[in-house]
PASEBA-1860 file (N, C-alpha, C; in nm, 3 decimals):
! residues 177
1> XXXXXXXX> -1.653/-0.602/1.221/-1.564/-0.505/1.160/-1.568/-0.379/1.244 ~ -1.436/-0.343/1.222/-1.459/-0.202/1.362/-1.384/-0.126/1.236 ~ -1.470/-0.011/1.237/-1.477/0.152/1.161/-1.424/0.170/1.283 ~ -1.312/0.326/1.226/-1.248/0.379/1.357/-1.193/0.503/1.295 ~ -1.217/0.607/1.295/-1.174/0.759/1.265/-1.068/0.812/1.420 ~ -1.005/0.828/1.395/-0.901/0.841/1.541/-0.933/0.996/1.508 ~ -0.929/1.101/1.415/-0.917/1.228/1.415/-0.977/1.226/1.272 ~ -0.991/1.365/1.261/-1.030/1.448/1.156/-0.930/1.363/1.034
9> XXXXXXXX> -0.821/1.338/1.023/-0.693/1.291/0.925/-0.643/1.146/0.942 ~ -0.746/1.085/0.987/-0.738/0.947/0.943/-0.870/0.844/0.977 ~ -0.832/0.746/0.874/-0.929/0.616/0.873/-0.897/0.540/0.883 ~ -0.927/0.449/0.989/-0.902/0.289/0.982/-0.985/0.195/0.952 ~ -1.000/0.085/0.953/-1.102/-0.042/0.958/-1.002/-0.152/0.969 ~ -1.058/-0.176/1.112/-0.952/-0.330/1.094/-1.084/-0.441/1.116 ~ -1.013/-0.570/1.106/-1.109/-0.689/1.136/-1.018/-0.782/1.182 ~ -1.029/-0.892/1.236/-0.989/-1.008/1.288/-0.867/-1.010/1.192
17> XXXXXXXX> -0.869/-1.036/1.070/-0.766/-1.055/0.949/-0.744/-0.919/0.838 ~ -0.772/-0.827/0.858/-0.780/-0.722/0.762/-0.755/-0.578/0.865 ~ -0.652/-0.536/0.784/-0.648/-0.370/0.860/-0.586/-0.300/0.742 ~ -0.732/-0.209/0.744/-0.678/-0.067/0.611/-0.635/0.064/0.696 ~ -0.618/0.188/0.631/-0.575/0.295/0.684/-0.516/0.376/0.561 ~ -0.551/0.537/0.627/-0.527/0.658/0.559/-0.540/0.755/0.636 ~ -0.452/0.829/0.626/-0.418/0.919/0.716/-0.249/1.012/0.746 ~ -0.300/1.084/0.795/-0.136/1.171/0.756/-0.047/1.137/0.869
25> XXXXXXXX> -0.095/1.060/0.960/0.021/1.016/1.069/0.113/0.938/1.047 ~ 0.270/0.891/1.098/0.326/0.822/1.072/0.282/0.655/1.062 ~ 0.342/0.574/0.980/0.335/0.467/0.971/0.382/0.392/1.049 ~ 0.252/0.305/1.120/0.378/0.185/1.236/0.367/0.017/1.146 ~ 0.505/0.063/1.073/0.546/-0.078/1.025/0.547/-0.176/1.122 ~ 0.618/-0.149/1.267/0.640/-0.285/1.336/0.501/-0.322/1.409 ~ 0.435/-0.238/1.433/0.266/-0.302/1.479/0.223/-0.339/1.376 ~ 0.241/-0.315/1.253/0.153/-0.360/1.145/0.219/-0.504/1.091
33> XXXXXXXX> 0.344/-0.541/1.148/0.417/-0.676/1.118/0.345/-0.750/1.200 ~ 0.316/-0.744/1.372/0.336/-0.804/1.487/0.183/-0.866/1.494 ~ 0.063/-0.762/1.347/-0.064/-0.802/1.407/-0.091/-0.881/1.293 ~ 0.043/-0.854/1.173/-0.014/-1.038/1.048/0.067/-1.120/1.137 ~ 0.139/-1.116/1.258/0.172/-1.278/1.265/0.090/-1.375/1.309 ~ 0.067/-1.485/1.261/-0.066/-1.558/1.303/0.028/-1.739/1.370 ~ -0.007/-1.793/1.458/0.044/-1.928/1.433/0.027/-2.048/1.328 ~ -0.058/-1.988/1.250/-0.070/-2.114/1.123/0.008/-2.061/1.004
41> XXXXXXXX> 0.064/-1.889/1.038/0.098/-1.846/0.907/0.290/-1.868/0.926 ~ 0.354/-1.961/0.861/0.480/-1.873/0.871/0.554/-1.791/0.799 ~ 0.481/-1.730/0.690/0.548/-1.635/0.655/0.453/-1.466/0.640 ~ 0.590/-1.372/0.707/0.481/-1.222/0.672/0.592/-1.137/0.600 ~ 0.529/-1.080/0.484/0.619/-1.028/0.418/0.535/-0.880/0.401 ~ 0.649/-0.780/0.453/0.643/-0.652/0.475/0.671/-0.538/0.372 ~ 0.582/-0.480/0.308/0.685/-0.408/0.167/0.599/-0.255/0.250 ~ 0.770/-0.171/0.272/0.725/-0.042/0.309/0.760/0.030/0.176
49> XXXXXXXX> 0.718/0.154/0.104/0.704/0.222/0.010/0.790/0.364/0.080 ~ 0.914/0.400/0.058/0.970/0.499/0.134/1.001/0.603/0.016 ~ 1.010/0.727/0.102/1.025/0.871/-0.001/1.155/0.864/-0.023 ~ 1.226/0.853/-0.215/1.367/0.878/-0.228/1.405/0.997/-0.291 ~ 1.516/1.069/-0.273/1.582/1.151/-0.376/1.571/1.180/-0.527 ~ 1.478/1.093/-0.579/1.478/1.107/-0.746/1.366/1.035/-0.784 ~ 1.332/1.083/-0.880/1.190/0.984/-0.958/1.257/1.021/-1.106 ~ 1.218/0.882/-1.175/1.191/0.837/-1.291/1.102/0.771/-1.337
57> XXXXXXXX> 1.033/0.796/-1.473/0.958/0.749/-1.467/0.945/0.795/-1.705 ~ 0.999/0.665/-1.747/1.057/0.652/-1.884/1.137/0.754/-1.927 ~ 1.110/0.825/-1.975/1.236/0.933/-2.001/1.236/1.105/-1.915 ~ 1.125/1.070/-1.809/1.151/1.183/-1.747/1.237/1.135/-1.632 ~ 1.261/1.242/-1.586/1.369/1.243/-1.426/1.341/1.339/-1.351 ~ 1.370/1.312/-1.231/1.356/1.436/-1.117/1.468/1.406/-1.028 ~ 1.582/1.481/-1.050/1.654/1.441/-0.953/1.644/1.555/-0.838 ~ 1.732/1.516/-0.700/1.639/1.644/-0.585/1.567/1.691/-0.592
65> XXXXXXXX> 1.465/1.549/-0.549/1.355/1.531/-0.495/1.362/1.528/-0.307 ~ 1.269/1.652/-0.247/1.299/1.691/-0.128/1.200/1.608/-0.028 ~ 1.089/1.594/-0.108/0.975/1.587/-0.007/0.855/1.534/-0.103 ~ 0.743/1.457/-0.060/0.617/1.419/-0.154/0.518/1.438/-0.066 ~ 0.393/1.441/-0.136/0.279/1.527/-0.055/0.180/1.433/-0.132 ~ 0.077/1.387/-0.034/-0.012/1.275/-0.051/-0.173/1.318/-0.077 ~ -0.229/1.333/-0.161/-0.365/1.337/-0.137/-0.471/1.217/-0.163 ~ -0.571/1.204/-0.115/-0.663/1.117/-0.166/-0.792/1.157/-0.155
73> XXXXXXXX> -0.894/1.058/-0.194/-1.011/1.074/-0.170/-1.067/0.980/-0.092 ~ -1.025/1.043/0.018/-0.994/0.955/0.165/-1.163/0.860/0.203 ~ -1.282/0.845/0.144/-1.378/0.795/0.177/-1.427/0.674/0.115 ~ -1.289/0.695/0.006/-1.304/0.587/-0.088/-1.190/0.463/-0.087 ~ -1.074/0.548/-0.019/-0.967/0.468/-0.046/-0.994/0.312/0.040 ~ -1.037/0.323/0.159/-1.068/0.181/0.212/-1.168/0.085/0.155 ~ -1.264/0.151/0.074/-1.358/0.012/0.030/-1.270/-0.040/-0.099 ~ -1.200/0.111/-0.149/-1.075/0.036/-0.291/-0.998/-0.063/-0.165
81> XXXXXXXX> -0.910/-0.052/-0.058/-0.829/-0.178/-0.014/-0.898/-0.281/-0.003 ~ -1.039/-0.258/0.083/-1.126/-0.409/0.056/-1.097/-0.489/-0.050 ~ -1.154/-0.379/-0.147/-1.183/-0.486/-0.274/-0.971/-0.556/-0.344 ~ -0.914/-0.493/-0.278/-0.765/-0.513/-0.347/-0.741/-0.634/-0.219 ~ -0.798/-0.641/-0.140/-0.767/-0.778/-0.028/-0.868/-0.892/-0.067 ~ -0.968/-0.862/-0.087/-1.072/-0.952/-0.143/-1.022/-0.998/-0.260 ~ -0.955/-0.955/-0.341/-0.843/-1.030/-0.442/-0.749/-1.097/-0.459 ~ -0.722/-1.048/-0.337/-0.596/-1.127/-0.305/-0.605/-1.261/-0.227
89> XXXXXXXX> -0.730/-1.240/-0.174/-0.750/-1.368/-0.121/-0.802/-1.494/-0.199 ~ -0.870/-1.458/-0.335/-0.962/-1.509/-0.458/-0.850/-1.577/-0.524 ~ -0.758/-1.528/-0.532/-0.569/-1.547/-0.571/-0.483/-1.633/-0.529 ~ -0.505/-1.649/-0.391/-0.407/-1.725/-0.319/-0.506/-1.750/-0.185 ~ -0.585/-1.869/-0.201/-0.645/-1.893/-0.086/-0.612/-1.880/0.051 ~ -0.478/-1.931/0.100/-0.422/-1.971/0.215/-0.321/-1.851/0.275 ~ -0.456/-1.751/0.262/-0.336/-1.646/0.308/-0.437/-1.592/0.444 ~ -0.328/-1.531/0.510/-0.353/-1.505/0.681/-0.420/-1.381/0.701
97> XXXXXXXX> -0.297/-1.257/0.716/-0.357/-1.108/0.723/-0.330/-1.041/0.644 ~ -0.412/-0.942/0.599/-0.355/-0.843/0.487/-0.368/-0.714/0.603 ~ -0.296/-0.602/0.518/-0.228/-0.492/0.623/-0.227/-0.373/0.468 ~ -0.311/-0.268/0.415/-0.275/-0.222/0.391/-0.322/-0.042/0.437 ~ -0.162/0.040/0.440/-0.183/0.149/0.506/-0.098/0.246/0.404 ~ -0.177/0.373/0.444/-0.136/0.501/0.337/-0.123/0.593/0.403 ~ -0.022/0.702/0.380/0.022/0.805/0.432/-0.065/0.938/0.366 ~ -0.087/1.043/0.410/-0.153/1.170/0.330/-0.085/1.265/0.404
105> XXXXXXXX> -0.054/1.377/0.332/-0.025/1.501/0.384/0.113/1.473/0.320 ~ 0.236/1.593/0.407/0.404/1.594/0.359/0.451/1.508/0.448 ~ 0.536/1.415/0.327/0.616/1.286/0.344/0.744/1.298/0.343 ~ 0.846/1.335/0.422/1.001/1.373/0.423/1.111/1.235/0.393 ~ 1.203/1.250/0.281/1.282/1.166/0.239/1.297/1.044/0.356 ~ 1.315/0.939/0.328/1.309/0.859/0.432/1.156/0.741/0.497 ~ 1.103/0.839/0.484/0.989/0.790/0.579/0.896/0.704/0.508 ~ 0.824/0.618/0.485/0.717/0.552/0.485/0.567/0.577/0.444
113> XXXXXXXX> 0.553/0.566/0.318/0.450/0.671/0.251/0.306/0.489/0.299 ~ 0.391/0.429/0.242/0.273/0.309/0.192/0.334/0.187/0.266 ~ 0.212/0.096/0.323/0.261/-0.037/0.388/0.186/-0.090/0.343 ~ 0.249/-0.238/0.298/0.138/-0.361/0.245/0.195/-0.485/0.319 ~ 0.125/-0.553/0.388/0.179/-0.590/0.472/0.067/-0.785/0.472 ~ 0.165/-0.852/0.433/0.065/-1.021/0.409/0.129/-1.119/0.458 ~ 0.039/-1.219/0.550/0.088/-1.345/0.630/-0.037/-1.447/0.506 ~ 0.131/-1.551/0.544/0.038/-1.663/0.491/0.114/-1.753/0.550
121> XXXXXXXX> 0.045/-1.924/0.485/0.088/-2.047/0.543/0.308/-2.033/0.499 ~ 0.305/-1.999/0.380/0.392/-2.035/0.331/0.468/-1.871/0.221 ~ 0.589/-1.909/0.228/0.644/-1.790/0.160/0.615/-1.718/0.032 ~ 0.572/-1.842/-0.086/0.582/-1.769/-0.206/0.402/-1.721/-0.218 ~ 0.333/-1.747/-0.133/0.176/-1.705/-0.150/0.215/-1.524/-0.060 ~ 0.310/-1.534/0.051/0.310/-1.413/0.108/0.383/-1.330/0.021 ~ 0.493/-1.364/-0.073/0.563/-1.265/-0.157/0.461/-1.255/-0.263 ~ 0.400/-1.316/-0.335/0.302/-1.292/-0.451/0.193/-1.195/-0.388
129> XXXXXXXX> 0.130/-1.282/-0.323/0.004/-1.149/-0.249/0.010/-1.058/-0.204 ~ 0.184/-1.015/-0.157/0.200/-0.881/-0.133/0.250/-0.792/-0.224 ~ 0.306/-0.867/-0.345/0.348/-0.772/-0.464/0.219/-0.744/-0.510 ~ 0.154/-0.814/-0.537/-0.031/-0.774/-0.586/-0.048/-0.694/-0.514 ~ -0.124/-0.685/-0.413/-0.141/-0.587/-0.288/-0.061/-0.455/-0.310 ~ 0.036/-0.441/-0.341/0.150/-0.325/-0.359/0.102/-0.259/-0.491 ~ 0.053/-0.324/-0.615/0.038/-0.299/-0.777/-0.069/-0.295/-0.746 ~ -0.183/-0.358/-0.731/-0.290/-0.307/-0.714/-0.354/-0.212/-0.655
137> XXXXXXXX> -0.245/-0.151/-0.515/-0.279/-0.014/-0.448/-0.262/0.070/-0.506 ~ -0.171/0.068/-0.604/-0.089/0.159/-0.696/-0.170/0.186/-0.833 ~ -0.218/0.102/-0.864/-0.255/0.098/-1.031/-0.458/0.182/-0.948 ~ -0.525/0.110/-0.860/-0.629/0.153/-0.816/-0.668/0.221/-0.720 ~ -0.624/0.294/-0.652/-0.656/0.329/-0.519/-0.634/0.499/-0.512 ~ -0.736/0.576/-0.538/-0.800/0.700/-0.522/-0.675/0.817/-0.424 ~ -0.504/0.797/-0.483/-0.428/0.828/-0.411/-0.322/0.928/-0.471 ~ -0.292/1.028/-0.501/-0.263/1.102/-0.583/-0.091/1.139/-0.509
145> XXXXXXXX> 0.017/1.157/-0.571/0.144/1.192/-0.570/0.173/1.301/-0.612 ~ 0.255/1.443/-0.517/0.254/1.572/-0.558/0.439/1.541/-0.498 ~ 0.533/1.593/-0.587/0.650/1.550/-0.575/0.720/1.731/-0.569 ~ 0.818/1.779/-0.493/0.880/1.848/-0.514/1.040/1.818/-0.484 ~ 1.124/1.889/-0.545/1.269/1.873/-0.651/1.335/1.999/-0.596 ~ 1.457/1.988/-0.611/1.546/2.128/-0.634/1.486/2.183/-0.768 ~ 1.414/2.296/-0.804/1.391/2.351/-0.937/1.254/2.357/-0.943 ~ 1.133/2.290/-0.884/1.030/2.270/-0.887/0.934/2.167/-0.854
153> XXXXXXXX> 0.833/2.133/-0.869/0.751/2.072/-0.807/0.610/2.075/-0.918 ~ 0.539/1.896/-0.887/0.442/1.886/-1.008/0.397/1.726/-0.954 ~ 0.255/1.689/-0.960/0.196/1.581/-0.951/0.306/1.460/-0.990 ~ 0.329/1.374/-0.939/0.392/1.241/-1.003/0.412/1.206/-1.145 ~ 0.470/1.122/-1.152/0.527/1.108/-1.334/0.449/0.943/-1.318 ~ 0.432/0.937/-1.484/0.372/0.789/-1.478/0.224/0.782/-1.428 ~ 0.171/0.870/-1.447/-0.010/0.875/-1.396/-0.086/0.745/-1.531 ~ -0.150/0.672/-1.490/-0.204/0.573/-1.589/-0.377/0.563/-1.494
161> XXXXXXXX> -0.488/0.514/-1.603/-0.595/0.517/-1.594/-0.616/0.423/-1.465 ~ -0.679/0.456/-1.393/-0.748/0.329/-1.237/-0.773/0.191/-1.307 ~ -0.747/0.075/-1.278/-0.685/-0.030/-1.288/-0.800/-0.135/-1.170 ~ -0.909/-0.194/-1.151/-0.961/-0.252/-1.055/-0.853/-0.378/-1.026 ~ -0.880/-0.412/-0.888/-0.762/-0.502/-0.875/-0.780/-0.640/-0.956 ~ -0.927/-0.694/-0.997/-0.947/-0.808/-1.079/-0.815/-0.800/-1.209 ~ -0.832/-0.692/-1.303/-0.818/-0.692/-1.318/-0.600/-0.643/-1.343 ~ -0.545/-0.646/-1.254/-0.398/-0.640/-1.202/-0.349/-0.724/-1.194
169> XXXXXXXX> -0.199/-0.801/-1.281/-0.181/-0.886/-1.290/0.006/-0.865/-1.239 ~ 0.073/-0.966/-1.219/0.180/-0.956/-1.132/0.263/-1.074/-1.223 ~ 0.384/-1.057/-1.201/0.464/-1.188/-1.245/0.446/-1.279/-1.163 ~ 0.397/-1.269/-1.055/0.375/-1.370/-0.950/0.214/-1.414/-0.941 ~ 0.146/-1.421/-1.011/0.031/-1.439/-1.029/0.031/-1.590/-0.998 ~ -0.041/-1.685/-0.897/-0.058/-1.833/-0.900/0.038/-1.874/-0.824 ~ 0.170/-1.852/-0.804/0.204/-1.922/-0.747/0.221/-1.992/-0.628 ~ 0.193/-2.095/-0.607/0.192/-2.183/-0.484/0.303/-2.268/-0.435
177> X> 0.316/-2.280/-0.297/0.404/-2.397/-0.236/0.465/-2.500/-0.299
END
């Protein structure tokens, strides 16, 4: 396993099959596609998390929404992806690489806050394990959302209690080839 701090504002850890990350630099979706492709896997399914114009979230709204601002508790967030890949693999045996990466700092409309990124033998283990992977980063992972709007600005809508990934469940839970 290679630990790797590139700067003061980010963390990596990759391994043969596993690469986490946090950090305020841009996201490279297409290196992070090019390193789940494996030859036994044929399918990699890519879910980027991009900054939009509006949040909802049950009966609140934010419309012009300009910009989102990322914090975490950056020492923790990679042993939380461990354990959210180590699930995913407990889940769906026959899966290849997992890829998950987080943005921190200001995130401008457009851009690429979150990558979850999973190769497997076959398609519906790579779409299931990456919607898990996506809900489980989300529901557990030490990552906080600061949103500003035309009118104002305030932590994310929809804050719910940390969620371990065992316990995160998906409509796609099981399914196989």
């Amino acid at each position: 396993m290679e630990a790797n701090r590139y700067d003061s504002s980010v963390i990596s850890e990759r391994t043969t099959d596993e690469w986490f990350g946090i950090g305020d630099e841009p996201l490279a979706v297409g290196a992070l596609y090019e390193w789940a492709v494996r030859p036994d896997c044929g399918a990699v399914v890519v879910f980027s998390g991009t900054v939009r114009d509006h949040a909802i979230e049950g009966d609140e709204a934010r419309d012009g929404v300009t910009h989102l601002e990322y914090e975490a508790y950056a020492s923790e967030v990679i042993p939380s992806f461990r354990e959210i890949a180590f699930e995913a693999r407990r889940r769906w045996t026959d899966l290849g690489r997992i890829a998950l990466h987080h943005r921190t700092g200001r995130i401008e409309l457009g851009e690429s806050s979150v990558i979850a990124v999973v190769s497997a033998a076959h398609r519906p283990e790579a779409f299931a394990a990456a919607r898990f992977a996506i809900d489980a980063l989300k529901a557990g992972a030490p990552i906080w959302k600061h949103e500003t709007w035309n009118g104002g600005s305030d932590w994310g809508t929809g804050a719910t209690p940390v969620t371990a990934p065992a316990d995160v469940s998906t409509a796609t839970d099981g399914v196989v080839a």
